[in-house]
LODRENPA-890338 format. One line per 8 residues: number of its first residue (from 0); their letters; for each residue x, y, z of N, C-alpha, C, O. Coordinates in Angstrom, 2 decimals, padded with zeros to 5 digits, m for minus. Example, Ala and Ser with C-alpha at 12.3 -4.5 7.8 and 13.67 -1.06 7.14 Angstrom:
0 = as = 013.19 m005.69 007.80 012.30 m004.50 007.80 013.20 m003.30 007.80 014.24 m003.32 008.46; 012.85 m002.25 007.08 013.67 m001.06 007.14 012.90 000.03 007.87 013.41 001.14 008.04 $
This chain:
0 = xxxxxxxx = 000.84 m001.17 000.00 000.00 000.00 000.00 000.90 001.25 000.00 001.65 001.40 000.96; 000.89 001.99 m000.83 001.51 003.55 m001.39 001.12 004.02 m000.14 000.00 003.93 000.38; 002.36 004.64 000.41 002.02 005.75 001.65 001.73 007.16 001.26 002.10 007.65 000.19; 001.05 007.79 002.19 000.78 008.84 001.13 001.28 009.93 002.38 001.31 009.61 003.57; 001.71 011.47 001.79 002.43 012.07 002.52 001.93 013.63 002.57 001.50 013.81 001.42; 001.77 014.73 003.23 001.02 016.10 002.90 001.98 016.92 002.04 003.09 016.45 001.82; 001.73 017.77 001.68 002.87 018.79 001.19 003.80 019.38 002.61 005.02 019.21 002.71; 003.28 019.82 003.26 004.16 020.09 004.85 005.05 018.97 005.55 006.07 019.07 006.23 $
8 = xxxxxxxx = 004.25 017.77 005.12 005.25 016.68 005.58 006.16 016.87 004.81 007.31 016.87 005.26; 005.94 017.10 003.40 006.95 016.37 001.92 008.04 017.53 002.57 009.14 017.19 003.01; 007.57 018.97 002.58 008.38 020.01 002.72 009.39 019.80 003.98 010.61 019.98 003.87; 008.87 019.46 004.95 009.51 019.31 006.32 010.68 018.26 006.49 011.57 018.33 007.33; 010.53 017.28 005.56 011.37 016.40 005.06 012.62 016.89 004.45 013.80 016.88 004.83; 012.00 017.32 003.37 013.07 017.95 002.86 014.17 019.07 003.43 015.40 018.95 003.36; 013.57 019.98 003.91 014.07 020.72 004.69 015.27 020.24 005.81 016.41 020.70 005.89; 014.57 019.05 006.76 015.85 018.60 007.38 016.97 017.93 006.73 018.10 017.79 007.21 $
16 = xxxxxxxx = 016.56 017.56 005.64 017.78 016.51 004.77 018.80 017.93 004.70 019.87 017.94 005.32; 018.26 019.29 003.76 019.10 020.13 003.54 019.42 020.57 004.91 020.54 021.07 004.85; 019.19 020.60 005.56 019.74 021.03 006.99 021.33 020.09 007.51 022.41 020.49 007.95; 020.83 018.80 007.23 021.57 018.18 007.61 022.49 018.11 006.83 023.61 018.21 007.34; 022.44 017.96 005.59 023.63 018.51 004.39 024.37 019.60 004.88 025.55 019.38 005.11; 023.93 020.74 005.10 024.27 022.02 005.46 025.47 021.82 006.58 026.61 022.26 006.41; 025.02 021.02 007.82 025.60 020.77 008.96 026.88 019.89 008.87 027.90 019.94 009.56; 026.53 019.00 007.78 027.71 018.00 006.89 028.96 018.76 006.20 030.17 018.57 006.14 $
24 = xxxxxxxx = 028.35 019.40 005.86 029.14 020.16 004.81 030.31 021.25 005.40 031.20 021.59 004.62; 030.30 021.75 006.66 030.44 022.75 007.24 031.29 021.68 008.60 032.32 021.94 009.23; 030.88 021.13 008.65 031.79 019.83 009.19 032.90 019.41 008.34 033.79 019.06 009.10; 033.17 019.32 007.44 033.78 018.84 006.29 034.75 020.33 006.26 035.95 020.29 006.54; 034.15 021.41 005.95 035.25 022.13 005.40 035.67 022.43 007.02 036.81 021.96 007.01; 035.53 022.76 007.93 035.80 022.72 009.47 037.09 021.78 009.31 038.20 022.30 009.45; 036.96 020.34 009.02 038.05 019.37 008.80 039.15 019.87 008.37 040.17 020.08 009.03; 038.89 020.13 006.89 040.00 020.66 005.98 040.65 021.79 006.06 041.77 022.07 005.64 $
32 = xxxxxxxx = 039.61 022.65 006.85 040.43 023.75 007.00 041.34 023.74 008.61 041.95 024.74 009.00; 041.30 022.53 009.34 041.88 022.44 010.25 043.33 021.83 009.94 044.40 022.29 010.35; 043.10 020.47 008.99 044.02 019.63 008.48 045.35 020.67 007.38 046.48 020.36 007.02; 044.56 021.83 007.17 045.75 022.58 005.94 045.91 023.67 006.86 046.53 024.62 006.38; 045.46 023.82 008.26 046.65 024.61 009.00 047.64 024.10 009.39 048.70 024.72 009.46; 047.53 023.10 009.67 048.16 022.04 009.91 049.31 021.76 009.46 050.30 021.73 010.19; 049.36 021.46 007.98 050.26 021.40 007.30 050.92 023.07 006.83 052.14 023.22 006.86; 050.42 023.72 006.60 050.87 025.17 006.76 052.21 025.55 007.46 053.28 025.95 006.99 $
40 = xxxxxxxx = 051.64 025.20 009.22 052.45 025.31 010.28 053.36 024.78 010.40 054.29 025.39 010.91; 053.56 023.33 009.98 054.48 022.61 009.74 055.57 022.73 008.57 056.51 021.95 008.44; 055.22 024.13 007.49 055.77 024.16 006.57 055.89 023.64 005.36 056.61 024.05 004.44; 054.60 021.97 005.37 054.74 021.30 004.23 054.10 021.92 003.29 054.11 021.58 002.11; 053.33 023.14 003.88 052.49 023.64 002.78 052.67 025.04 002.73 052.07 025.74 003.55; 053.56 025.66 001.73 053.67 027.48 001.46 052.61 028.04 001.05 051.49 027.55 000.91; 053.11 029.54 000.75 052.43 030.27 000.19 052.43 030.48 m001.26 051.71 031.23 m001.91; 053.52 029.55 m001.72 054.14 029.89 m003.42 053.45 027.82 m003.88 053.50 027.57 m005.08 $
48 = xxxxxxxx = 053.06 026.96 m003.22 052.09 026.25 m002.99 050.89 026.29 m003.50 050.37 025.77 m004.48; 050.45 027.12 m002.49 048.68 027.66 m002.49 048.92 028.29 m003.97 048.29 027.68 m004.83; 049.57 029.19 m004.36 049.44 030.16 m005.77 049.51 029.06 m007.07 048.99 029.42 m008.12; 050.06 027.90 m007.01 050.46 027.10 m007.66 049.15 026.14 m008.03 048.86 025.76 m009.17; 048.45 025.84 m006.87 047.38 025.25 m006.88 046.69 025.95 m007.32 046.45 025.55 m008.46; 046.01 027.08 m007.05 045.45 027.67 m007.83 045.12 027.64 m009.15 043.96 027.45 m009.51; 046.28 027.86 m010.10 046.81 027.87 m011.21 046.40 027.12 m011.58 045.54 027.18 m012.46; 047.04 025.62 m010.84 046.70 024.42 m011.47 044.62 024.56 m011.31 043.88 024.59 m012.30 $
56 = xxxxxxxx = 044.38 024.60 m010.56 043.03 024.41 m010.48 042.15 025.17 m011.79 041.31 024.59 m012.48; 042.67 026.92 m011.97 042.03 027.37 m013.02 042.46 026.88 m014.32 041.78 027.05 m015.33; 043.56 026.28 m014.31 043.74 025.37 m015.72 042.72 024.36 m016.01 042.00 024.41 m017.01; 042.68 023.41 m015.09 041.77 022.36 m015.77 040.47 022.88 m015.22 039.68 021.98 m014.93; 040.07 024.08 m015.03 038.47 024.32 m014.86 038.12 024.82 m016.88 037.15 024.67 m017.62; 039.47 025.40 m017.04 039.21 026.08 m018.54 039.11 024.70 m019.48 038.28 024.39 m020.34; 040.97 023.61 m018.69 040.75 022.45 m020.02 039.51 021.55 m020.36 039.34 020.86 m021.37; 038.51 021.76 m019.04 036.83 020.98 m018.84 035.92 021.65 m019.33 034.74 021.34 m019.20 $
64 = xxxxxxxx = 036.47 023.03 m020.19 035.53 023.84 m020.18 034.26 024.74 m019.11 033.29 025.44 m019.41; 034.67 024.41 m018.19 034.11 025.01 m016.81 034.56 026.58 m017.02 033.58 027.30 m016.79; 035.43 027.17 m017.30 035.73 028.60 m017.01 036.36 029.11 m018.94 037.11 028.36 m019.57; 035.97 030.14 m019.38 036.56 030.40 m020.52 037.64 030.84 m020.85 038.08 030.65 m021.98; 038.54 031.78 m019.55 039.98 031.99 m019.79 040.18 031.86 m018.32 039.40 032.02 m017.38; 041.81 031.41 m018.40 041.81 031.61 m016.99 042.81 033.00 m016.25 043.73 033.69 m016.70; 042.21 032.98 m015.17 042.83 034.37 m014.63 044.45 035.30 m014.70 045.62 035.02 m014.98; 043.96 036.10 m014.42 045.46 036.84 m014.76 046.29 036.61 m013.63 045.63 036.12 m012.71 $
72 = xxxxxxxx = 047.91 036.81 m013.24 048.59 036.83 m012.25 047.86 037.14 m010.80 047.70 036.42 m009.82; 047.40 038.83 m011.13 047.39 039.46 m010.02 046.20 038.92 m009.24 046.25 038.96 m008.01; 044.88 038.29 m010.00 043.76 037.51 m009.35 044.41 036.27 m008.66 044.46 036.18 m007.43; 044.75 035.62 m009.22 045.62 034.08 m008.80 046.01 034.71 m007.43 045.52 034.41 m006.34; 047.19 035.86 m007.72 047.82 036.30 m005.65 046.69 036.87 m005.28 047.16 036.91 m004.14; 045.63 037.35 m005.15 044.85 037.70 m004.94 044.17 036.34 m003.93 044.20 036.35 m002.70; 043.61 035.26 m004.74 042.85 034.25 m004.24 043.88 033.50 m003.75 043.38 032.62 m003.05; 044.96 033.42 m003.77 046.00 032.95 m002.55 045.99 033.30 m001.51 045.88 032.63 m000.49 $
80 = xxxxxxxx = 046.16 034.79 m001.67 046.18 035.60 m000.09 045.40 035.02 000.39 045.61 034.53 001.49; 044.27 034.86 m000.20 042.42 034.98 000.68 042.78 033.80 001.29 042.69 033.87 002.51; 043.36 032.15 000.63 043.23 031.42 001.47 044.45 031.38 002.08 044.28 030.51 002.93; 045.51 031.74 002.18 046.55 031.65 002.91 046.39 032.91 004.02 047.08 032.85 005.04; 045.77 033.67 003.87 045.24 034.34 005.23 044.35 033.27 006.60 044.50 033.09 007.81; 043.41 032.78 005.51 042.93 031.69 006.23 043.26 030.54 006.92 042.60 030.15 007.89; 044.31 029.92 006.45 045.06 029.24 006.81 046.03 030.07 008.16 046.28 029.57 009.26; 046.34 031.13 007.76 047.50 031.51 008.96 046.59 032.15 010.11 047.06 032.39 011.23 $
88 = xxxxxxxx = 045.43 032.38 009.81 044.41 032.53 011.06 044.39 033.65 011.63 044.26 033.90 012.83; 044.59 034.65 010.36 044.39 036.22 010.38 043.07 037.06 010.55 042.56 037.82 009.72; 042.66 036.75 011.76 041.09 037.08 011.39 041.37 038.36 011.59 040.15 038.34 011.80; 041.83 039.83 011.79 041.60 040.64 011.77 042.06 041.04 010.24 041.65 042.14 009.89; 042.65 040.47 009.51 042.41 041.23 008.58 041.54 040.52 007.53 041.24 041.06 006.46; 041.20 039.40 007.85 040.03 038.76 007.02 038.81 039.71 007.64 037.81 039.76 006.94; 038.79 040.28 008.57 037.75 040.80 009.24 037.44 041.82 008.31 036.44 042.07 007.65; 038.80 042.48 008.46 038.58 043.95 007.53 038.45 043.36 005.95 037.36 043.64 005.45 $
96 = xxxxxxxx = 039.29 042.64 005.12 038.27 042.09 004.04 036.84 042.24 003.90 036.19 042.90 003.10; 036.44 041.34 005.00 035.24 041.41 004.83 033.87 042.91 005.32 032.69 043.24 005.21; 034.36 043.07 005.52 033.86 044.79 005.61 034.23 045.41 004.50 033.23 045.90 003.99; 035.14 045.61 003.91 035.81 046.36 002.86 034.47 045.77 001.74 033.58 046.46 001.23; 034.70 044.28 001.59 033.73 043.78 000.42 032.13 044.40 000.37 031.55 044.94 m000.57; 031.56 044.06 002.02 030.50 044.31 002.16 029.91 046.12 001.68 028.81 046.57 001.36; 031.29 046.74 001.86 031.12 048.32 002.08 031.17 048.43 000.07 030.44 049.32 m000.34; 031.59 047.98 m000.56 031.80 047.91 m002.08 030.52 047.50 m002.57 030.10 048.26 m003.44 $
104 = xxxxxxxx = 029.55 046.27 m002.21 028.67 045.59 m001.99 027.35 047.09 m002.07 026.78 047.45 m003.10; 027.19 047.59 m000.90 026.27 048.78 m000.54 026.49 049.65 m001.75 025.62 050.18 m002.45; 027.70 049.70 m001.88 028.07 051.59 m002.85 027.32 050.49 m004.22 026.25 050.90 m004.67; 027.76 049.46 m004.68 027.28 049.10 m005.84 025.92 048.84 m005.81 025.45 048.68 m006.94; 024.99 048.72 m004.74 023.66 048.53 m004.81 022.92 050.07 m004.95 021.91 050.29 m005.62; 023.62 051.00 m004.22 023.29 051.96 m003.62 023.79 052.65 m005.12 023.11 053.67 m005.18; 024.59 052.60 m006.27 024.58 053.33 m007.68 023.81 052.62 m008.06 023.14 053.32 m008.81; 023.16 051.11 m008.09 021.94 050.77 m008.90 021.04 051.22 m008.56 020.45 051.67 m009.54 $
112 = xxxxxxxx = 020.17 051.53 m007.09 019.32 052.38 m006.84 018.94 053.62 m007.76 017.90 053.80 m008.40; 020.17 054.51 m007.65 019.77 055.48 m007.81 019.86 056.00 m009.59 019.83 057.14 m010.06; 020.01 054.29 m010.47 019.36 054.40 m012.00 017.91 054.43 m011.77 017.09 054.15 m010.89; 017.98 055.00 m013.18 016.15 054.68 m013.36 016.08 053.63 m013.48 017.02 052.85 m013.61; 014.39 053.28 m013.48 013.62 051.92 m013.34 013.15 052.46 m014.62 012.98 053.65 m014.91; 012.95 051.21 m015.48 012.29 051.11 m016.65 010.98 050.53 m016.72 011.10 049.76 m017.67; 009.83 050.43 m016.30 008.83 049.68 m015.98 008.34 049.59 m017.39 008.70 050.25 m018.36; 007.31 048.52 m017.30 006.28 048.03 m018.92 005.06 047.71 m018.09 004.81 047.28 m016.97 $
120 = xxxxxxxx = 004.27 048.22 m019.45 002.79 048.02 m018.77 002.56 047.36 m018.99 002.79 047.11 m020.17; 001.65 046.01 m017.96 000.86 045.14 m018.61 000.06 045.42 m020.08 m000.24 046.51 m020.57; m000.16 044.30 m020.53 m001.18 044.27 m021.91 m002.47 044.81 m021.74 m003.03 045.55 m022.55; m003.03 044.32 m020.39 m004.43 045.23 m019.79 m004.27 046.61 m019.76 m004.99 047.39 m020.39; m003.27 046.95 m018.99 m002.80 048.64 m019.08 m003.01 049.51 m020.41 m003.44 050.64 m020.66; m002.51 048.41 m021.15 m002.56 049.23 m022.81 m003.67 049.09 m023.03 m004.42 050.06 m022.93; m004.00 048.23 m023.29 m005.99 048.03 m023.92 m006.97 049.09 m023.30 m007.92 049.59 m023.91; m006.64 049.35 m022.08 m007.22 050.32 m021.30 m006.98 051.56 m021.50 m007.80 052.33 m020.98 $
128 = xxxxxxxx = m006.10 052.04 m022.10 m005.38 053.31 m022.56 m005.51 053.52 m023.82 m005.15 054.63 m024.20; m006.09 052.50 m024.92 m006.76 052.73 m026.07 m007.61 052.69 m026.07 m008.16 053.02 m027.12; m008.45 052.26 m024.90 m010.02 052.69 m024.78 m010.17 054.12 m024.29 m011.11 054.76 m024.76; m009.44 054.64 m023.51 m009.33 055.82 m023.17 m008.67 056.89 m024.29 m008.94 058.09 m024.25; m008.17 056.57 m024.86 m007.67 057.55 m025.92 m008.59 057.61 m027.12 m008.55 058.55 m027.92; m009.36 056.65 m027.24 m010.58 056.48 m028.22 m010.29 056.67 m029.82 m010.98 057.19 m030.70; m008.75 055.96 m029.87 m008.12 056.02 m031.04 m008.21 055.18 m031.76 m007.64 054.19 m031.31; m008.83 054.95 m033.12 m009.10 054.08 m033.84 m007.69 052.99 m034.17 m008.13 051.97 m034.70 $
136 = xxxxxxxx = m006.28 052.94 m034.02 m004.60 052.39 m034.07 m004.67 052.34 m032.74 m004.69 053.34 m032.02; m004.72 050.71 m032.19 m004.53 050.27 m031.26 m002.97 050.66 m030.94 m002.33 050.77 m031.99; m002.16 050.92 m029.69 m000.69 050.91 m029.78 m000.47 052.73 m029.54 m000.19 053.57 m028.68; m000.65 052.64 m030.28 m000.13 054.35 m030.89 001.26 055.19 m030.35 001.31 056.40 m030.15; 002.17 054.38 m030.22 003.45 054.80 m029.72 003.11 055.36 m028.30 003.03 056.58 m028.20; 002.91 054.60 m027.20 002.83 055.33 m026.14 003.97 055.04 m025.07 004.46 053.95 m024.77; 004.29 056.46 m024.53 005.25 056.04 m023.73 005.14 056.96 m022.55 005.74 058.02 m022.74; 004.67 056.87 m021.62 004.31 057.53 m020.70 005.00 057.61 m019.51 005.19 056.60 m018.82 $
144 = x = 005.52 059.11 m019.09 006.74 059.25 m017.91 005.97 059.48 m016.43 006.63 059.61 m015.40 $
């Protein structure tokens, strides 16, 4: 006999699976990012390393076709720093990173704000506006500010 299930059950289900993924996952990089301080500290792992990997990594994302060119020098030290900061357990200036980003973040939302909005009228809107204009040419170039 087919069990049968509500949508709130189906949803609630689901929900903890991704939860628990979530909690997995974050466990996992918790691991790794414990295991490559690790090696860091110990020296088996540099900073001319990390840049290397990199490299290697944006190569075969391009040779899989995953990425279309791959990055220039200064991005590569760029995304080194980020994780070799991490690794050396710089939170104050990952701190300020992350403020710096967030503050770039605002100014770029905060110049889209203040473009115009281009709105379109529904199809009802128009039909309604050629009934009101009582113009025999449905349409009639309207563009209204």
């Amino acid at each position: 006999m087919p069990m049968q299930l509500g949508f709130d059950e189906l949803i609630s289900m689901i929900l903890a699976r991704i939860d628990g993924m979530s909690m997995e996952d974050e466990n996992i990089k918790s691991r790794f990012n414990i295991m490559a301080r690790v090696l860091y500290k110990k020296g088996i792992l540099t900073e001319q390393d990390v840049i290397e990997s990199v490299k290697d990594e944006h190569r075969i994302l391009k040779e899989i076709g995953l990425i279309e060119k791959e990055p220039d020098q200064a991005t590569v030290e760029a995304i080194a720093n980020s994780i070799t900061l991490w690794l050396k357990g710089d939170s104050l200036t990952i701190r300020k990173n992350i403020e710096e980003y967030e503050r770039k973040v605002q100014e770029a939302v905060a110049r889209q704000q203040q473009k115009g909005k281009l709105d379109v009228a529904p199809a009802a809107a128009l039909q309604q506006l050629d009934r009101i204009s009582s113009k025999k040419q449905p349409g009639g170039k309207k563009i209204i500010f």
